[in-house]
C-alpha positions, 0 to 999 in steps of 0.5 A, spaced: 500 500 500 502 506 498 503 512 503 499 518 501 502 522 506 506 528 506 513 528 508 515 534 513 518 539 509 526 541 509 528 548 510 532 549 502 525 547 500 521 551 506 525 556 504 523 556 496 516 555 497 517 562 501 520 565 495 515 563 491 509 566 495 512 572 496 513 573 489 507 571 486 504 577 491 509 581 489 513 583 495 519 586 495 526 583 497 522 576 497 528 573 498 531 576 503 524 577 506 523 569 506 530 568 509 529 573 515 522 570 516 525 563 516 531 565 520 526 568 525 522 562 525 527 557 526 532 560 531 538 560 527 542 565 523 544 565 516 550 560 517 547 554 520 541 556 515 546 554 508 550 550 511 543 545 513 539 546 507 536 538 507 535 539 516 526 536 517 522 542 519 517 540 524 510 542 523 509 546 527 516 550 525 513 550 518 506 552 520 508 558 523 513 560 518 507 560 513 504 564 518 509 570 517 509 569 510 501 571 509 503 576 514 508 580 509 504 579 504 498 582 508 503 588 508 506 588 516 514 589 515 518 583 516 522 587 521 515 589 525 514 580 525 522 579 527 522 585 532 529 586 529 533 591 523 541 592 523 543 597 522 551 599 523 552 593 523 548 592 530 541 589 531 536 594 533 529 592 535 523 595 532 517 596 534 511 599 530 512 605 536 519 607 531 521 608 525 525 602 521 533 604 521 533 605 513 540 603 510 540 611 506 540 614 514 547 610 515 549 616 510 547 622 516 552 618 520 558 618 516 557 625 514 557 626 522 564 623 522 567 625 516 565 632 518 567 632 526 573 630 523 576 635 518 573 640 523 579 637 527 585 637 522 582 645 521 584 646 528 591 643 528 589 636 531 590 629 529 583 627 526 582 621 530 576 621 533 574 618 540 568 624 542 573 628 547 570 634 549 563 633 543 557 634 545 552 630 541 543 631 540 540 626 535 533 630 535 527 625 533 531 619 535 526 614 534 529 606 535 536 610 537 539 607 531 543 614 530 545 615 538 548 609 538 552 608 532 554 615 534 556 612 541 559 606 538 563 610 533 565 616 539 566 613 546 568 618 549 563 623 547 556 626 550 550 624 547 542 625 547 537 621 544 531 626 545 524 625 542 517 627 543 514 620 543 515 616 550 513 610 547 519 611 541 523 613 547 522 606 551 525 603 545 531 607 545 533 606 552 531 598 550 537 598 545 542 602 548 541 597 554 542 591 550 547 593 546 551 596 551 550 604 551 546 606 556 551 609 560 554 613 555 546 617 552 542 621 555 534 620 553 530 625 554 522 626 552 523 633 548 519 637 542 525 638 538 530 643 542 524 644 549 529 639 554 534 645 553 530 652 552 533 656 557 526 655 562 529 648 562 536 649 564 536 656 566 544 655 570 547 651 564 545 652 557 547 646 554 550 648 547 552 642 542 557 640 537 554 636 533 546 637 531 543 631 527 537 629 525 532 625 521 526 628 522 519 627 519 519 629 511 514 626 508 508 630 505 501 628 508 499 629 501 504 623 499 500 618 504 496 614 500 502 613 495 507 610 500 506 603 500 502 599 505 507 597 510 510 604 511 502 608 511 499 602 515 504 600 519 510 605 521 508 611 526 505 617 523 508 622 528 516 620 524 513 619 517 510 626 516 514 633 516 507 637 514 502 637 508 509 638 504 513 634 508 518 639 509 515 644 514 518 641 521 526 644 518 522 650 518 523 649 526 528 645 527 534 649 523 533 656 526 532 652 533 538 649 532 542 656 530 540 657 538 543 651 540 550 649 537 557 651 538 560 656 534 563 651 529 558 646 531 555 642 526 548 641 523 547 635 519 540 633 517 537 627 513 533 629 506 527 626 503 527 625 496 524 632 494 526 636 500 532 639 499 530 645 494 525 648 500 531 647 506 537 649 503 535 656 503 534 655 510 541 655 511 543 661 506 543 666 512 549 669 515 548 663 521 551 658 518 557 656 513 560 650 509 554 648 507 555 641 504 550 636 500 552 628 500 547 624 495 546 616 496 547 611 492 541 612 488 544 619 487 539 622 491 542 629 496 540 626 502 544 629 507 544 637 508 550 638 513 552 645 515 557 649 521 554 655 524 559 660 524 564 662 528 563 669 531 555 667 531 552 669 538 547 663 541 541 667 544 541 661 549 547 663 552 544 670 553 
């Protein structure tokens, strides 16, 4: 008699069958997607998975990786359904609560670094960094995923992570503890630059070496253009800048003017169409050597800036 029975599945065969439905519907990056949903189901890391492609699945394994599978097809993020994204090469958490860390924003941090360090060899020191004596503030930080490289990358710089949401804060603070930075950043809940308004902290205003952002920039009038997993899944307070999506520079610029050093550093993430309505915000005697830097797609992503040097800071006043 024969056995009608269907053998358990493997992973290289799992693996396939989660291309495949992936790409019937369309979805983007179906291959890393399966992979990353595959991995999570089964505890395992990319290795391991190619190294055992013929390793029995168990049901129930299976089961819930074609649960995922559905769900991504359904429009949830496959780092909403693992929890997880790299970035800088560190595995952050992610909750619907923040934004995703996009790989174009790793471009904000080595403008970061680039520009501290050329600031160091303009006034005669070694351009090696270790963060003596920086101040840093990562306005809108979200899952902490610029703060934290800039820790990684700073060890001995003052850092602040600030964001008007105390729900995108908790993961923050999460990450930073879980990746060994808690000590070395400071989070604040803060509209913008609140937390250091001179009613803040009327005997130490704290001024800042380097402001850096990625700030909401898209339109609300490009909401039902973005694909599902962003409209539907990522939090509206960190996509949407405005109806245009670039008034929020309108006040994080002349704000940041108030609260950065004399030869600090502004460096501000772009959305695809933003820059012709922020570059003139910093064509003004406040700020100097302004400097667009495209990513890979040849897009001005980044706007960075110094303030000038015989700027005075109302804050200090």
């Amino acid at each position: 008699m024969t056995d009608l029975t269907t053998p358990p599945p493997d992973l290289r065969s799992l693996l396939k069958q989660g291309i495949h439905l992936l790409r019937e519907a369309h979805i983007p990056s179906d291959t890393l997607a399966a992979e990353l949903l595959l991995l999570h189901s089964i505890g395992r890391d990319r290795t391991w998975l190619y190294a055992h492609p013929e390793e029995i699945v168990p049901e129930s394994v299976a089961q819930e990786f074609l649960r995922l599978i559905q769900c991504r097809i359904g429009g949830k993020p496959t780092q909403h359904l693992t929890g997880h994204q790299e970035f800088w090469g560190l595995d952050f958490e992610v909750t619907p609560d923040v934004l995703i860390p996009r790989p174009e924003t790793e471009h904000l941090i080595e403008v970061a670094l680039d520009r501290l360090a050329v600031r160091e060899i303009r006034a005669g020191r070694p351009p090696k960094l270790t963060g003596d004596n920086v101040s840093v503030v990562d306005i809108g930080t979200g899952s902490g995923c610029v703060a934290i490289a800039l820790a990684k990358e700073l060890p001995a710089a003052q850092i602040y992570a600030i964001d008007i949401s105390p729900d995108a804060l908790a993961v923050a603070q999460r990450n930073a503890n879980r990746l060994g930075f808690a000590n070395r950043i400071t989070s604040l809940q803060s509209n913008l630059f609140s937390a250091f308004s001179p009613l803040a902290t009327p005997h130490s205003p704290i001024l800042f070496d380097l402001v850096i952002s990625n700030p909401p920039y898209i339109g609300r009038k490009e909401a039902l253009s973005l694909p599902i997993e962003v409209r539907e899944y990522e939090p509206s307070i960190a996509l949407f800048g405005g109806e245009e999506g670039y008034e929020l520079y309108g006040r994080l610029i002349p704000e940041a003017a108030r609260h950065v050093k004399p030869r600090g550093l502004l460096v501000l993430e772009l959305g695809h169409d933003s820059l012709p309505a922020v570059r003139p915000l910093l064509e003004s005697p406040e700020w100097t050597n302004l400097l667009v830097t495209n990513d890979l797609a040849g897009i001005p992503r980044v706007l960075s800036a110094e303030r000038t040097a015989n700027s005075s800071n109302p804050s200090n006043a």
